[in-house]
C-alpha positions in Angstrom: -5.6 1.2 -3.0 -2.2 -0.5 -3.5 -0.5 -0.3 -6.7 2.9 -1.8 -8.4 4.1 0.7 -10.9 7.4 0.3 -13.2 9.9 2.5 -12.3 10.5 3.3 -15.8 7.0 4.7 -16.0 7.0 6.4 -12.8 9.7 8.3 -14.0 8.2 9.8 -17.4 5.2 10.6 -15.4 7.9 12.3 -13.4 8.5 14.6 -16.0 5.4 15.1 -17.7 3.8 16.0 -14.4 6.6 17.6 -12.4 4.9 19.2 -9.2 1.9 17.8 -9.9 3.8 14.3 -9.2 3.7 14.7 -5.7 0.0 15.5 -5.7 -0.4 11.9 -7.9 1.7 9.9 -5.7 2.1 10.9 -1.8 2.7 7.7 -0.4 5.5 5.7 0.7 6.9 3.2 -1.7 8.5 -0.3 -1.4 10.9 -0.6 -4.4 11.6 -4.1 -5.6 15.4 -3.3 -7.0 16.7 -4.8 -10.7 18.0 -8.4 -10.1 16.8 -12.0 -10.9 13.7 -10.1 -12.0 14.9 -7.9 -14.5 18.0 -7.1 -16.5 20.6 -6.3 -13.5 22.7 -3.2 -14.1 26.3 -5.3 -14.6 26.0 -8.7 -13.8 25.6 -12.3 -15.5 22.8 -14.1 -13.9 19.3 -16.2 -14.6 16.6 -13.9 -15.2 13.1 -15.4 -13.9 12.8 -18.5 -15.8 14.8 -18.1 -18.4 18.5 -18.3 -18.6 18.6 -16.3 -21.6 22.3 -14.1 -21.4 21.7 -10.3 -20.2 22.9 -8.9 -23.5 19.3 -11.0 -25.4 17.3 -9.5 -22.5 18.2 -5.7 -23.5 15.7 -5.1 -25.7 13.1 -6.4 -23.5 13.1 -4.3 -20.3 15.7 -1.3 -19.7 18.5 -2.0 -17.6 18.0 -1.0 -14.2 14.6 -0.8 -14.3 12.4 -1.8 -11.0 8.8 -2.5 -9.6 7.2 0.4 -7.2 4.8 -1.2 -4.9 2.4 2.0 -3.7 2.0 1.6 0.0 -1.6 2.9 -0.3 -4.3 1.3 2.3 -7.8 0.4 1.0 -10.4 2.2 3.6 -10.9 0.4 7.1 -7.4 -1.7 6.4 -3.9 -1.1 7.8 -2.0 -4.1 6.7 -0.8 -4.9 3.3 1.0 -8.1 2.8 3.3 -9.6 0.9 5.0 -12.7 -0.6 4.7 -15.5 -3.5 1.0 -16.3 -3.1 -1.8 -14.5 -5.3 -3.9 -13.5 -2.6 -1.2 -11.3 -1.3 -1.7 -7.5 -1.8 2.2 -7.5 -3.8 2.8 -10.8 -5.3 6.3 -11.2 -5.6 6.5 -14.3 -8.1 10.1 -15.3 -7.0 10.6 -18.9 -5.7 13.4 -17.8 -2.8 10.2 -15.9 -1.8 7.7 -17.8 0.5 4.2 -17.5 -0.1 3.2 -15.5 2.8 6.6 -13.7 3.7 6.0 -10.4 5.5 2.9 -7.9 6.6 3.6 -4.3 6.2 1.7 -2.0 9.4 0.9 1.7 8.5 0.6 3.5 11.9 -1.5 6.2 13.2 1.6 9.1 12.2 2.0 8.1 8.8 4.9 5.7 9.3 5.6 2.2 8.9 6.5 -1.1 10.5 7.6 -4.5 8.8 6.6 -8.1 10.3 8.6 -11.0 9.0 5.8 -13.8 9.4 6.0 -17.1 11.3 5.1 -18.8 8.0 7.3 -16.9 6.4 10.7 -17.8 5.2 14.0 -15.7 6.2 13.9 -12.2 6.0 16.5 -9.3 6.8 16.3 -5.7 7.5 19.2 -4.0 6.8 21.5 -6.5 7.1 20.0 -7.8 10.0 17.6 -11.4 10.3 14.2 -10.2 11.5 12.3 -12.4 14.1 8.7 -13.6 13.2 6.6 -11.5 14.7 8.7 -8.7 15.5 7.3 -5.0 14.1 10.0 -3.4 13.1 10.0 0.3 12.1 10.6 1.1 8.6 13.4 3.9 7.6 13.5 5.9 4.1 16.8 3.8 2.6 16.1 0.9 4.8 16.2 -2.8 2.5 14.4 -5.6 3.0 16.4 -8.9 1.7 13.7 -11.3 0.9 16.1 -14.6 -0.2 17.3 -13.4 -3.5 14.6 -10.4 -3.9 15.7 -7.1 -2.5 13.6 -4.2 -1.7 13.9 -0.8 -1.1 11.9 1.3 1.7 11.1 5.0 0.9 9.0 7.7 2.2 7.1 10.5 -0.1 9.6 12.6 -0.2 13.0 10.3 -0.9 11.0 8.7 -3.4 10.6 12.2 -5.4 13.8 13.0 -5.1 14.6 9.1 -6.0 12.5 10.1 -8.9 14.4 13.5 -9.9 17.7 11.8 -9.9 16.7 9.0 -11.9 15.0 11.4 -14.7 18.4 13.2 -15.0 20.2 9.9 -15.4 17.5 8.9 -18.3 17.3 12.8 -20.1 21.4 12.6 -19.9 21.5 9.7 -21.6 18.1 9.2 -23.7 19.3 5.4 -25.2 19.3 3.9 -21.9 16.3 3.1 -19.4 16.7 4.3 -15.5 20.2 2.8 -15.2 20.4 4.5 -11.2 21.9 3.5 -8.0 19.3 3.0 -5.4 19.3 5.7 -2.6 
């Protein structure tokens, strides 16, 4: 079963559980990256709906932080949407999103392809406009550019080490939350 998971969480599991981690979470992961969202890393900008300045929105969320969507497929399925509307497997409540924006196909080896949808509004892969339709196959490091959302494609293992790197960033500076640059 799918699951969206705060990075800053994921990361003090991280620790707690070190090896056992892996065990936990052996999936690929679709990272929604710090933005309109969330406090962004070093930038002035609207946050959600409120257009409160970065510096009152510290306390609220630590900077950096980001949603981990668990690609985990429910028995008999191998399709997990996504977009703006609630019936979606990730909701991504962002109006540059459309409601039905892109279908995420788990193949027989373990990998993964990306559909931009014909309903769907524009979507790029790496810099590059997708074509509805179109499966696509899915690289660790790979974004997805979803109007102003931006998402992050990882397999097990760069997600662990994602993870690590992250950890060592918070335990070196214990104040802040998982201020990282996204591999």
């Amino acid at each position: 079963m799918a699951r969206s998971l705060l990075l800053s969480l994921l990361v003090r599991q991280h620790l707690a559980l070190k090896e056992k981690f892996r065990a936990r979470y052996p999936h690929c992961w679709l990272v929604w990256e710090a933005g309109v969202w969330n406090v962004p890393e070093n930038s002035e900008q609207n946050h959600g709906t409120t257009r409160l300045p970065t510096s009152d929105l510290r306390d609220c969320l630590p900077s950096g932080d980001a949603m981990c969507f668990e690609l985990a497929l429910a028995p008999g399925r191998d399709t997990l949407t996504l977009g703006r509307a609630s019936h979606n497997v990730f909701v991504i409540n962002d109006a540059t999103v459309s409601r039905e924006h892109l279908a995420l196909h788990a193949q027989p080896d373990g990998s993964w392809t990306v559909e931009a949808l014909v309903q769907g509004g524009p979507a790029m892969l790496s810099g590059k406009r997708m074509r509805p339709g179109q499966h696509l196959p899915l690289e660790s490091g790979m974004q997805l550019q979803l109007g102003d959302v931006r998402l992050t494609f990882h397999d097990a293992e760069s997600f662990h080490t994602r993870m690590g790197h992250t950890a060592a960033l918070m335990l070196a500076n214990p104040r802040s939350g998982p201020r990282e640059t996204p591999a």
